[in-house]
N, C-alpha and C positions, 0 to 999 in steps of 0.2 A: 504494500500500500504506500503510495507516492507521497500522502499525507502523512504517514507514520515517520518515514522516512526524511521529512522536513523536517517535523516536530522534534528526532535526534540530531540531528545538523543544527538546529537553531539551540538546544541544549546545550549543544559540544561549545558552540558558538560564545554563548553565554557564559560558560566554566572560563572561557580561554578569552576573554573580551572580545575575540573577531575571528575570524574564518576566511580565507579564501575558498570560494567553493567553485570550481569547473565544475558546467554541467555539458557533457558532449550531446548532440541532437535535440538541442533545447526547441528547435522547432517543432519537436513532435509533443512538445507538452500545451496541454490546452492552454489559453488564455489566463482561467482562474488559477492555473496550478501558478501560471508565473505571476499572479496578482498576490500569492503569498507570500513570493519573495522578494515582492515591491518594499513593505515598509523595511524592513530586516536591511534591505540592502540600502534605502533612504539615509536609515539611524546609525550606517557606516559600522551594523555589527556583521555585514560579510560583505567582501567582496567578490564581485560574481563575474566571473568568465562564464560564455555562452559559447557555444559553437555548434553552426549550423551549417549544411550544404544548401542550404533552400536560401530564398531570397527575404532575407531579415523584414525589408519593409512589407513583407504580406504573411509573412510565421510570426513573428514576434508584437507582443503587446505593445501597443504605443505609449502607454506611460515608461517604461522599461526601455522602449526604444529612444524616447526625446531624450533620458539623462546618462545613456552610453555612447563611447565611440565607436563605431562601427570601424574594421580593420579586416578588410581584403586582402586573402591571402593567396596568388597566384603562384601555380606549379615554376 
């Protein structure tokens, strides 16, 4: 469960004041799962790498999208 799985990451998160967390295929997580780790990531207790093969501007939530940098990574 994808929920469960935040919930010890946001735990770890808190014991350790912050987190870097890589999510790989973050385009295949629905909208609300990435709306959960909107404030988390806001209140700077994780910082979140994404990585996606799909086109960011149409996977990726838009609050999520407006305060990242997008980075193109060509073969």
């Amino acid at each position: 469960n994808k929920k469960e799985n935040f919930d010890i990451v946001i735990e770890e998160a808190k014991m350790n004041g912050s987190m870097i967390l890589v999510i790989d295929e973050i385009h295949r997580m629905n909208k609300d799962k990435q709306d959960i780790l909107l404030s988390y990531w806001e209140s700077g207790l994780i910082i979140l790498i994404g990585l996606t093969n799909s086109n960011p501007y149409h996977s990726l939530n838009q609050a999520i999208r407006s305060r990242c940098s997008l980075i193109e990574l060509k073969a």
